[in-house]
N, C-alpha and C positions, 0 to 999 in steps of 0.2 A: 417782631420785637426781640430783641437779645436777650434771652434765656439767663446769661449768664450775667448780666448787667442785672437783671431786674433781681436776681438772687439775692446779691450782691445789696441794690437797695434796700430788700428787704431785711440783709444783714445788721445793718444800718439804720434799722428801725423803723423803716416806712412801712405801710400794708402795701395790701398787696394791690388793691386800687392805686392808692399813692403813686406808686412806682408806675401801671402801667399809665398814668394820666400825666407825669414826670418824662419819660420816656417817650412820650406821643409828642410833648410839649419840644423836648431834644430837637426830635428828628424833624417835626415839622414847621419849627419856625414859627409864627404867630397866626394863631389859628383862634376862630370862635368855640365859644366852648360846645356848638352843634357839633363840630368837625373835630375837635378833642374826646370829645364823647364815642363819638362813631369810631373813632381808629381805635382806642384805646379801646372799646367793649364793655363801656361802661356807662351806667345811666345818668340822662344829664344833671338828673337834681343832686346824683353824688358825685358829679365832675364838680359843679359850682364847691361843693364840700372841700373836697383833693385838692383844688385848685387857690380857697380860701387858705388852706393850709400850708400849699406851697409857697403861698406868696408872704406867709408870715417867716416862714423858712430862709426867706429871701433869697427863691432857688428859679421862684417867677415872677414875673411882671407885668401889670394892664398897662396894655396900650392902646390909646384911643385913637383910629383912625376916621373922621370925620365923626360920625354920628353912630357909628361901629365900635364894640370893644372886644378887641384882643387880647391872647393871652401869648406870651412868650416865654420861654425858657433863658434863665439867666446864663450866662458860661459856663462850662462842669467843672472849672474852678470855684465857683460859690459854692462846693460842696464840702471844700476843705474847711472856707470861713466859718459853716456851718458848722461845721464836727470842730471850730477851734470857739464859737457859740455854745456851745453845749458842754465842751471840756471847763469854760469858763464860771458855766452856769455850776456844774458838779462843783465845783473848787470852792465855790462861796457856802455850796450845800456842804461841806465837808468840812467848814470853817465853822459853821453853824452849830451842828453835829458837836464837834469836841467844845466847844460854850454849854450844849444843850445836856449832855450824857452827865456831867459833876451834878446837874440841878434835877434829873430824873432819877437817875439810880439809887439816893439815899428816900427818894417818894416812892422808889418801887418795892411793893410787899413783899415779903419773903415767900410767899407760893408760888410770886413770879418765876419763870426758870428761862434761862437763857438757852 
């Protein structure tokens, strides 16, 4: 696994499981989460976890092949949409923020200290 990828994720706010079960998901295409598990070196009740996560990330995908479910890695282009999700998310928390600070500050004690 790329050393310097998985840094890089972690840069980026994943742990450190995240990344190696992201990175497993990459490389191998749609795989069960036994086979996710095993590569990656991580145990499977917290691959289902990592893997719940990714896919709210919308960085992976279930896919159901007959009576089987996989899991797939989306493009490493969703990772921009992701970081352009999160920049969006920040912007409405930052919109909130300057509403919120006029109606705390004159409630905040004067022992308060900034």
């Amino acid at each position: 696994m790329s050393h310097v990828a998985h840094k890089h994720l972690q840069g980026m706010g994943f742990s450190e499981k995240e990344a190696k079960v992201y990175l497993t998901c990459i490389k191998s295409g749609a795989c069960t989460v036994a086979n996710i598990a095993e590569a990656a070196g991580v145990k499977r009740p917290t691959t289902y976890v990592m893997l719940k996560g990714l896919m709210e990330k919308e960085l992976v995908q279930l896919v159901k092949k007959g009576k089987k479910t996989y899991f797939a890695a989306m493009h490493p282009h969703a990772l921009k949409k992701h970081v352009e999700r999160e920049r969006a998310a920040l912007s409405k928390k930052e919109a909130i923020l300057a509403e919120l600070l006029p109606i705390l500050v004159p409630m905040a004690s004067e022992t308060i200290t900034e």
